[in-house]
Backbone bond lengths (Angstrom), bond angles and torsions (degrees), N, CA, C in turn:
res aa  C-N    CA-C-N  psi(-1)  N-CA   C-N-CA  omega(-1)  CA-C   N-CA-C  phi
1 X - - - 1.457 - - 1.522 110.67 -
2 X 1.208 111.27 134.18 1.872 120.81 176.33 1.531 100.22 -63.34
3 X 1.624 138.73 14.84 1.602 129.09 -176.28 1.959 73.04 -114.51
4 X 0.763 125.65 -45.69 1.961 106.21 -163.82 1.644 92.98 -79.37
5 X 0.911 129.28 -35.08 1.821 103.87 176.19 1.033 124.06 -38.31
6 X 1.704 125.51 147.97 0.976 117.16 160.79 1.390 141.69 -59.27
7 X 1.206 112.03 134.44 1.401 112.33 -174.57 1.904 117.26 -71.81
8 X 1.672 102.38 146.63 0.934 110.16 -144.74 1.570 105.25 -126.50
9 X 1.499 133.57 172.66 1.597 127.14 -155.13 1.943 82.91 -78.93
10 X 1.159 124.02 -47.97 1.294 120.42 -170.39 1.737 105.84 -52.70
11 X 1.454 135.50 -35.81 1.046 105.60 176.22 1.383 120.83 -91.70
12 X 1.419 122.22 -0.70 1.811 124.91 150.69 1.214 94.42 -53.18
13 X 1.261 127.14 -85.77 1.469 113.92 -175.70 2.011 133.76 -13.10
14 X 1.141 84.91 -43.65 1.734 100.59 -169.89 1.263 98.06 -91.74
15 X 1.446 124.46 -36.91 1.895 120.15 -179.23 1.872 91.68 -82.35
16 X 1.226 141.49 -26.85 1.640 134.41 -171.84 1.345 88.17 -60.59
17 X 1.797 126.27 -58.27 1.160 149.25 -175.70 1.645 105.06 -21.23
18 X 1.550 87.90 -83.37 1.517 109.10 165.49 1.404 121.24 -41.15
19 X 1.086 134.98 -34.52 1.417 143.13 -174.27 1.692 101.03 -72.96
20 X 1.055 105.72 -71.21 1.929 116.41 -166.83 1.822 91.92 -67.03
21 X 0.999 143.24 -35.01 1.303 136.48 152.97 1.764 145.02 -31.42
22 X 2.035 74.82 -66.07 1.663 82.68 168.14 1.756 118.61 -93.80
23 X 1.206 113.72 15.81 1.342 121.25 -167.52 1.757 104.44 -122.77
24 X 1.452 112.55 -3.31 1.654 120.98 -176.72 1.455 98.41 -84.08
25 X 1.852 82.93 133.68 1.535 97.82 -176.83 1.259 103.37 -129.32
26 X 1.338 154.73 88.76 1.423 152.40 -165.82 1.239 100.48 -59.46
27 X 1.415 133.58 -32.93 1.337 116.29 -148.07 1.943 92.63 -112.85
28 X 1.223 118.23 32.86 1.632 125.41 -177.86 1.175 95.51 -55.58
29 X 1.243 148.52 -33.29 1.967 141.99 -163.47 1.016 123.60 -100.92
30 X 1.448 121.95 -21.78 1.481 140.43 156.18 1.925 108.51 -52.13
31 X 1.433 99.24 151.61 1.529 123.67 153.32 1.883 94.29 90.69
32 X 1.156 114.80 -127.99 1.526 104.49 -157.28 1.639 116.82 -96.86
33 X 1.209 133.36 -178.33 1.162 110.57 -162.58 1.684 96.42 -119.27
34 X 1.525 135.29 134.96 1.053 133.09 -172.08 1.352 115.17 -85.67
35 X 1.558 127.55 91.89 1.215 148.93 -170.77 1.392 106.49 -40.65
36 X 1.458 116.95 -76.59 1.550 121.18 170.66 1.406 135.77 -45.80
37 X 1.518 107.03 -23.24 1.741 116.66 173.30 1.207 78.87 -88.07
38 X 1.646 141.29 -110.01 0.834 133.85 -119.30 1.348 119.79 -77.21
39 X 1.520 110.44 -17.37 1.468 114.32 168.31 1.364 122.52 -69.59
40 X 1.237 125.08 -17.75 1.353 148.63 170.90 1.656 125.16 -64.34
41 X 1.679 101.07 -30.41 1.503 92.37 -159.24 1.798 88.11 -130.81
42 X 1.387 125.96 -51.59 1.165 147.80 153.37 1.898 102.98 -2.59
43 X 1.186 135.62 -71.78 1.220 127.27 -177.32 1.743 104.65 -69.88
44 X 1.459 117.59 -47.46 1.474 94.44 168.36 1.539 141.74 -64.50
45 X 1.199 97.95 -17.03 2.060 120.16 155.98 1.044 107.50 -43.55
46 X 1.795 115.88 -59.71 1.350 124.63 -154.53 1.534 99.55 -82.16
47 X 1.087 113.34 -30.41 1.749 108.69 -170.92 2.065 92.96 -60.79
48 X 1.853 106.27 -67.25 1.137 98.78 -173.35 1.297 137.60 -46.12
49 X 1.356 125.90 -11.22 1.478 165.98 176.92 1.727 98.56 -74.51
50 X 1.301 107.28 -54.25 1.478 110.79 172.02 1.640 132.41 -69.81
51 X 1.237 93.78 -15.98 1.804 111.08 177.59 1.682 90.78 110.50
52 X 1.037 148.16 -2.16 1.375 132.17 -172.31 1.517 111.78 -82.25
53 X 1.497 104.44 144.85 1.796 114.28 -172.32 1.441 111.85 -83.88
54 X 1.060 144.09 134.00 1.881 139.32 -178.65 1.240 84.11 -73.23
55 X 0.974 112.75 155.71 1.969 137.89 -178.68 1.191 130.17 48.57
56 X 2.045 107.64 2.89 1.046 102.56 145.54 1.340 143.73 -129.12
57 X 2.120 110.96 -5.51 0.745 139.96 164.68 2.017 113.46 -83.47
58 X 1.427 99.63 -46.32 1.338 96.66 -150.37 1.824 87.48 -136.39
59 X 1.193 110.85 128.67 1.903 105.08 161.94 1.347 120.33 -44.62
60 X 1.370 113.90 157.52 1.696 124.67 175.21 1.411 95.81 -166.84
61 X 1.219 114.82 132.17 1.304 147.92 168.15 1.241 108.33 -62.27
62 X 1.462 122.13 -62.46 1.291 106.15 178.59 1.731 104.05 -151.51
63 X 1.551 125.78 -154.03 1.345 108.79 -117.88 1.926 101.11 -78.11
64 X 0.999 124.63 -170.60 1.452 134.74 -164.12 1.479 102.62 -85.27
65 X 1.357 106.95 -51.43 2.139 92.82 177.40 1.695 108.67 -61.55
66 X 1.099 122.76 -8.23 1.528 112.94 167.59 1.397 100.86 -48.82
67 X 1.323 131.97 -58.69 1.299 144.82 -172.54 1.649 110.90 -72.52
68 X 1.326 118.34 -60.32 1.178 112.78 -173.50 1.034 111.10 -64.89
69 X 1.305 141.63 -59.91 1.435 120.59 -178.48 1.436 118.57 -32.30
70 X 1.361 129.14 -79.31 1.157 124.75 -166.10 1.496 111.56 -62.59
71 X 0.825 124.94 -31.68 1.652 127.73 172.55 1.817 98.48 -52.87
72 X 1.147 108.17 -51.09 1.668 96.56 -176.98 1.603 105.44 -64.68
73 X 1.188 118.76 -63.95 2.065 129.79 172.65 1.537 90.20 -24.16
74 X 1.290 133.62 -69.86 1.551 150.01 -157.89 2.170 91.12 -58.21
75 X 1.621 116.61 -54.22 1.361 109.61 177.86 1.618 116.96 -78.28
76 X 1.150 113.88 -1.82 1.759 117.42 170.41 1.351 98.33 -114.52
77 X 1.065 138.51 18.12 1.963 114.17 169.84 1.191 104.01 -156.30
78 X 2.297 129.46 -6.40 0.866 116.43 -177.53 1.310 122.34 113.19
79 X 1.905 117.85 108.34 1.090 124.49 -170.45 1.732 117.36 -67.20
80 X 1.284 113.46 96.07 1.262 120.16 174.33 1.894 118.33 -156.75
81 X 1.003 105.37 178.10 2.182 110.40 -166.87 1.508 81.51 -55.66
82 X 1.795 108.19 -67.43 1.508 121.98 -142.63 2.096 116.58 -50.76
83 X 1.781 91.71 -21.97 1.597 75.36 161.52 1.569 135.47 -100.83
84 X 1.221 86.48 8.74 1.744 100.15 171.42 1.360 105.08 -85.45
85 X 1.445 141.53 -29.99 1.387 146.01 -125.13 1.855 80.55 -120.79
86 X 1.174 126.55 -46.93 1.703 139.18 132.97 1.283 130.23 -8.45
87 X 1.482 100.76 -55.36 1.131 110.73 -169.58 2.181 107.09 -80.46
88 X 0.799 89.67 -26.29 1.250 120.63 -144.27 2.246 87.47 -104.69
89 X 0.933 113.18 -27.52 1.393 118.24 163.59 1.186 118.68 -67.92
90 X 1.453 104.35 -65.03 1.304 131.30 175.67 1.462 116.83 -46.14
91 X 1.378 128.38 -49.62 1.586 139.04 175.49 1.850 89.23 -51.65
92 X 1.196 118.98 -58.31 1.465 114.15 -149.60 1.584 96.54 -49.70
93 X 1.781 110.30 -66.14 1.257 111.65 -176.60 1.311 121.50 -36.40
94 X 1.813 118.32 -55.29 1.167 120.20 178.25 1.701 121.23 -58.26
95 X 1.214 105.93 -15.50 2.136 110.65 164.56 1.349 92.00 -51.91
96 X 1.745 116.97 -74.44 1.197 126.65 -149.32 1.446 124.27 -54.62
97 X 1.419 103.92 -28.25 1.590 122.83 173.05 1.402 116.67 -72.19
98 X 1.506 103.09 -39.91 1.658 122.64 177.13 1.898 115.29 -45.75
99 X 1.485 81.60 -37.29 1.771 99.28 -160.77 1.266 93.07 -74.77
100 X 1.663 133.15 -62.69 1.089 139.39 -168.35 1.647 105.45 -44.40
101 X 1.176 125.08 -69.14 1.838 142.19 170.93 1.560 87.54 -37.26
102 X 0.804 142.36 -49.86 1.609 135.50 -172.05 1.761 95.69 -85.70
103 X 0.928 125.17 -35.28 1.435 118.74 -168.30 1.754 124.97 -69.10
104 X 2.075 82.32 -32.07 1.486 122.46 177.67 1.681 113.41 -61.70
105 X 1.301 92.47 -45.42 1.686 93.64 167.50 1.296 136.42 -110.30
106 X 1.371 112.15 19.09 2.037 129.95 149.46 1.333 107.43 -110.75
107 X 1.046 126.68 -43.41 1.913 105.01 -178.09 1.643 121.96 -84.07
108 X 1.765 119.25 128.10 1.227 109.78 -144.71 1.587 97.62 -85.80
109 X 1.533 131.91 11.89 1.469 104.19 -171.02 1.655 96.65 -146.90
110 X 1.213 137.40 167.62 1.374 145.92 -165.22 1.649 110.25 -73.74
111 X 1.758 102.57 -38.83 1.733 119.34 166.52 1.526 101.98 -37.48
112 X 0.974 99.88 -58.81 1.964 103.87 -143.41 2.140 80.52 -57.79
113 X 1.875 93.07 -64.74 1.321 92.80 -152.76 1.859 107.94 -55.21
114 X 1.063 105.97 -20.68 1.555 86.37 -178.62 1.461 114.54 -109.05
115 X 1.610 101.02 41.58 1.701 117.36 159.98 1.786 96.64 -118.84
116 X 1.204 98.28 -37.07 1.464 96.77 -170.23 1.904 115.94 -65.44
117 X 1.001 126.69 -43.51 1.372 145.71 157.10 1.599 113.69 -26.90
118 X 1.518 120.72 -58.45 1.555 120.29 -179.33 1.486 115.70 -80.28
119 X 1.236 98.79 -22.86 1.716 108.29 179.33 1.442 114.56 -81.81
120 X 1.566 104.27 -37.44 1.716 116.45 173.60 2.135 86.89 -63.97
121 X 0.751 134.01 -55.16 1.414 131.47 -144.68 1.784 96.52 -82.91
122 X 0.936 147.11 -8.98 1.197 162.13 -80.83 1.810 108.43 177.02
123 X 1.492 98.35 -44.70 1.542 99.51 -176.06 1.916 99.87 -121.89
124 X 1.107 126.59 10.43 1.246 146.90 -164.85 1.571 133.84 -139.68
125 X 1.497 111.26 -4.18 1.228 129.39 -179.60 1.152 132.51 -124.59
126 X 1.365 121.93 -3.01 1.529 128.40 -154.23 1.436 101.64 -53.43
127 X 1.557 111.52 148.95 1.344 111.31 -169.79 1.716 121.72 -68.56
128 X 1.058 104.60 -10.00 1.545 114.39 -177.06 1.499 99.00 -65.21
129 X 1.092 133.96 3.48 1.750 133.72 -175.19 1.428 100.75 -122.24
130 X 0.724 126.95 15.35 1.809 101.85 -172.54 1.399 122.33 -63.10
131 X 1.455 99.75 -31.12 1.446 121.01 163.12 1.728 143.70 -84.63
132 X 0.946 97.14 2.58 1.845 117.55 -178.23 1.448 93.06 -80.34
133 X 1.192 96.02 132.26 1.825 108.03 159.66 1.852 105.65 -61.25
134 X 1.063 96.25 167.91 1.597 114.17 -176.99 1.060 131.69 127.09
135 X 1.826 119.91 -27.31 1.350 123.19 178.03 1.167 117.47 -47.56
136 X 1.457 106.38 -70.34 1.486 123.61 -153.79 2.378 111.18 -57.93
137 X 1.495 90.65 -21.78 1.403 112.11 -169.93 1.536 102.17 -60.81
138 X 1.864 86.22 -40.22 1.770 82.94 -153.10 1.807 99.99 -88.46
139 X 1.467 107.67 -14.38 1.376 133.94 174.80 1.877 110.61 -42.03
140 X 1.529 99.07 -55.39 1.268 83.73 167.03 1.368 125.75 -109.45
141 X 1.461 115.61 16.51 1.686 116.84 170.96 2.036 96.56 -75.83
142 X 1.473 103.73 -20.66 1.813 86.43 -164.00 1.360 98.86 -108.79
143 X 1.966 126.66 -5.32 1.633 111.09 143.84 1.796 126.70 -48.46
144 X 1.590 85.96 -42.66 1.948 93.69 -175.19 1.851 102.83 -66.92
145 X 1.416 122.26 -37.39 1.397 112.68 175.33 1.860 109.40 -68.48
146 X 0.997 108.24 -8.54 1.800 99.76 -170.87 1.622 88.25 -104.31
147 X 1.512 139.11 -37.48 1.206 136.09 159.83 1.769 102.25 -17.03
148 X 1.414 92.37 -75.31 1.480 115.05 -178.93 1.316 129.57 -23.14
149 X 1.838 103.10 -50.17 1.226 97.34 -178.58 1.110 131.05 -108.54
150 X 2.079 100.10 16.34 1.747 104.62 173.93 1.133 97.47 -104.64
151 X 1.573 135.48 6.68 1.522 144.96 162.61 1.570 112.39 -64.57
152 X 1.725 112.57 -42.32 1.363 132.66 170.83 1.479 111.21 -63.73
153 X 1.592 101.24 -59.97 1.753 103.39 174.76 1.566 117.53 -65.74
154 X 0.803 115.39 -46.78 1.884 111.87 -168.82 1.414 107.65 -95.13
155 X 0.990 110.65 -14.63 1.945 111.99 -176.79 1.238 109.51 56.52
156 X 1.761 137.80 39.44 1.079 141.01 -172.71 1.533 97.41 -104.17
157 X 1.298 114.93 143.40 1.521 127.93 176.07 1.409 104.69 -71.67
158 X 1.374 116.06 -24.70 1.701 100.45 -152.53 1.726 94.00 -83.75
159 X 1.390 129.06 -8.70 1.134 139.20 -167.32 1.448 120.28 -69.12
160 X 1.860 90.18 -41.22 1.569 111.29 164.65 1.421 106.72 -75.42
161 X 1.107 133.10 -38.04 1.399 142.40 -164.09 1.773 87.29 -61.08
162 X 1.641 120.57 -77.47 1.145 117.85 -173.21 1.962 122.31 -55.76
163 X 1.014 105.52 -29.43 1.817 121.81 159.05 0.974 106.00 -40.30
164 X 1.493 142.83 -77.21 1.392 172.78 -105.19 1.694 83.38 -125.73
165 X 1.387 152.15 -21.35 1.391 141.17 174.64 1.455 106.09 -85.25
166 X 1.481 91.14 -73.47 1.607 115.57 -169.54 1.801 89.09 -51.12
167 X 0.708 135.17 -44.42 1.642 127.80 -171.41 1.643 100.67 -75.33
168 X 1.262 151.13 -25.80 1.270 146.94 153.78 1.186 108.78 -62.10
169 X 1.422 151.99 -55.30 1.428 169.47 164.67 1.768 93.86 -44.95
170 X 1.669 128.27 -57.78 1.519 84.32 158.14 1.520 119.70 -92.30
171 X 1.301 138.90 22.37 1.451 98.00 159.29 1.588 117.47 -115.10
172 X 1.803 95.86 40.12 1.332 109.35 160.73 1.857 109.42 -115.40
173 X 0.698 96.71 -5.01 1.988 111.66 168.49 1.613 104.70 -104.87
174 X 1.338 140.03 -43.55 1.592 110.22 -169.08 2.073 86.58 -160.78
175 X 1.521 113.54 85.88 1.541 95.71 -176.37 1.363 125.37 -57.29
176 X 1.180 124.61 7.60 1.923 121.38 166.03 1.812 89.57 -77.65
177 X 1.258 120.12 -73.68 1.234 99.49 178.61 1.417 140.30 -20.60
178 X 1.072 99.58 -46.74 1.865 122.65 -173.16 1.364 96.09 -54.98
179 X 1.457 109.19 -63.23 1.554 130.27 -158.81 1.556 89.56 -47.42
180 X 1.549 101.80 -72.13 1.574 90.58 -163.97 1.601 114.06 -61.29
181 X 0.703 134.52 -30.17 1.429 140.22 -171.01 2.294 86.14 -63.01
182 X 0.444 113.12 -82.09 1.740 126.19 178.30 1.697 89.34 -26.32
183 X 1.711 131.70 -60.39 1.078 132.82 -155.37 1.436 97.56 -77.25
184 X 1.507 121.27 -19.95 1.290 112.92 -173.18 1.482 114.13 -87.56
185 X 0.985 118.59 -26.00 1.253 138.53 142.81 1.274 150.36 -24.61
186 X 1.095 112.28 -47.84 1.741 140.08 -174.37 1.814 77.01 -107.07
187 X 1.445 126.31 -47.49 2.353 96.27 174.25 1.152 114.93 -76.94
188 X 1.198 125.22 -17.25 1.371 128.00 162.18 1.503 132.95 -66.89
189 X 1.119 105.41 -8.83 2.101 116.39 179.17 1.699 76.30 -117.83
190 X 1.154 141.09 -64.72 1.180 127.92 -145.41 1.371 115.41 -62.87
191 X 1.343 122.07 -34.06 1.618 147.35 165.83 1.491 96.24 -54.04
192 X 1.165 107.81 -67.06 1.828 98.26 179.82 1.042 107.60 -55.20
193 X 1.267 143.42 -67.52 0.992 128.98 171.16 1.330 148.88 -3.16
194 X 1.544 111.13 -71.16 1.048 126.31 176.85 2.036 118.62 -95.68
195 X 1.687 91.91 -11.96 1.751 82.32 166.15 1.564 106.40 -163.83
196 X 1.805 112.83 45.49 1.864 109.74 150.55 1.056 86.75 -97.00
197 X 1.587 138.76 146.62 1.574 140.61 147.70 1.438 96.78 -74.43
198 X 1.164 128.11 -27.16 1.536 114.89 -166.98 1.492 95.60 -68.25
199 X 0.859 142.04 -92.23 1.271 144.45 159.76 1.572 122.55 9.59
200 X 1.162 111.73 91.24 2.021 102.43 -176.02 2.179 96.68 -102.98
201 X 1.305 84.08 154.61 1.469 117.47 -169.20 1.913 89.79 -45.42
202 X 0.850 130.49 -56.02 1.807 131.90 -161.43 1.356 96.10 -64.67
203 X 1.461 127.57 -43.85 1.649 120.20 -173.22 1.580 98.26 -81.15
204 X 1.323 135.64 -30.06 1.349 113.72 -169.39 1.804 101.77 -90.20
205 X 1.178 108.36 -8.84 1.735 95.23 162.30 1.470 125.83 -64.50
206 X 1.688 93.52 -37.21 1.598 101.24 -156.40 2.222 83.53 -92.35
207 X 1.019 141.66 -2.92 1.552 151.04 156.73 1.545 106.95 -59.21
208 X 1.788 126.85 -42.14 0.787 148.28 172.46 1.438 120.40 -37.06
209 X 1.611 95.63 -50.43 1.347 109.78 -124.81 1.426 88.38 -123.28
210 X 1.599 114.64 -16.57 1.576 127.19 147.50 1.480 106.00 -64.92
211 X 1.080 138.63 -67.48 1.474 134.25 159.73 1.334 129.64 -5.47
212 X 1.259 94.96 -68.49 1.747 110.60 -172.04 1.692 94.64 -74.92
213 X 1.414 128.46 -34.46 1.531 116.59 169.62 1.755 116.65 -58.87
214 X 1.108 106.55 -34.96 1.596 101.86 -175.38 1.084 91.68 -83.06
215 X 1.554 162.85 -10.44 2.045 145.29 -171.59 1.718 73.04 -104.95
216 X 1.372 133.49 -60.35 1.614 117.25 -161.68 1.628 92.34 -60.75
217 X 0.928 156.69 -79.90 1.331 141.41 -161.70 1.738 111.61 -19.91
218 X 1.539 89.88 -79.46 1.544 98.86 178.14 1.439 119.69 -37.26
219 X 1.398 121.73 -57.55 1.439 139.88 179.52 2.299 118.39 -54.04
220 X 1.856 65.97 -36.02 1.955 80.56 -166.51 1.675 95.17 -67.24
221 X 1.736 132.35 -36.52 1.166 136.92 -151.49 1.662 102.71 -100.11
222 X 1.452 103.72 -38.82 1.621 85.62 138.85 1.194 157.80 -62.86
223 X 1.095 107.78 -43.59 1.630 124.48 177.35 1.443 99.53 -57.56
224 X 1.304 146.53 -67.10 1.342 154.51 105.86 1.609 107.26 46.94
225 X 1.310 124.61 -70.36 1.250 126.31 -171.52 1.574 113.03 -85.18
226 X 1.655 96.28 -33.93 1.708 87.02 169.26 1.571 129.13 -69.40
227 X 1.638 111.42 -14.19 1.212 122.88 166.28 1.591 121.86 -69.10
């Protein structure tokens, strides 16, 4: 039967489809204004907008692309709520798509994934959020886990190389993210380690050590600018 095959990039495609479809809300900017999101992030936008540095001009909770991103979106489309509220739409969908591409390469048959998709959207979307920050955070904690597991499947370094970025990039956007992304990481070499045989001890050092080059990049070009 074409439902036990494996599932394939064309039906991510057709469930992403499905996702930005059944999840479109035209009227996301309308009705009340969310005090705590936007009161929360909104004056540190505006500082970076002003030339001011996070941690040394102005407080921030947590990491600096929280701010920079949208502060740049805000200097290409226009200082106002509605492209944060955008920005911030957009992350959600892109979770939901994220999951599927990750879902695409652990669940072995087309059934599961195109049960798994409406139920993920279903227990994870309710419309009362469209506007809460969080997408984009978790957006790149679940690129660095799919890094992960074409690092496992293909045994290509550059996989860790890109893991080892996208995992600095979030724990310069939201450090709980980071953390786990790092924790997922260190069970993911350690598991090989101790039980892929394909995998011998000399390639998962030098996998490592591709890793730790893509978070030192990210980390090194920060550290760098705050100096």
């Amino acid at each position: 039967m074409m439902l036990r095959k494996e599932p394939t990039y064309w039906d991510v495609l057709i469930l992403s489809l499905f996702t930005a479809l059944i999840t479109w809300h035209p009227y996301f900017m309308h009705g009340k204004i969310n005090i705590f999101e936007i009161g929360l992030y909104l004056p540190g936008i505006q500082s970076v907008l002003n030339g001011e540095i996070p941690y040394r001009d102005v407080f921030h909770l947590r990491g600096p692309l929280e701010l920079y991103v949208p502060a740049l979106l805000m200097k290409l489309f226009g200082v106002h709520i509605g492209v944060l509220y955008s920005y911030f739409y957009a992350g959600s969908v892109l979770c939901l798509i994220f999951c599927a591409l990750i879902a695409k390469e652990v669940l072995k048959s087309r059934f599961m994934l195109y049960l798994f998709v409406p139920v993920l959207i279903g227990r994870t979307f309710p419309r009362v959020v469209f506007t809460y920050w969080g997408g984009m955070r978790y957006v790149l904690g679940l690129t660095t886990v799919l890094c992960l597991i074409k690092f496992v499947r293909t045994q290509r370094l550059n996989w860790g190389f890109a893991a080892g970025l996208l995992s600095g990039l979030s724990l310069m956007t939201s450090v709980e993210i980071g953390v786990c992304t790092l924790f997922a990481t260190v069970c993911v070499y350690a598991l090989a380690y101790f039980f892929y045989q394909s995998m011998d001890h000399k390639f998962l050092g030098k996998a490592a050590l591709s890793f730790l080059g893509g978070l030192g990049l990210v980390l090194g070009v920060f550290g760098i600018y705050m100096v």
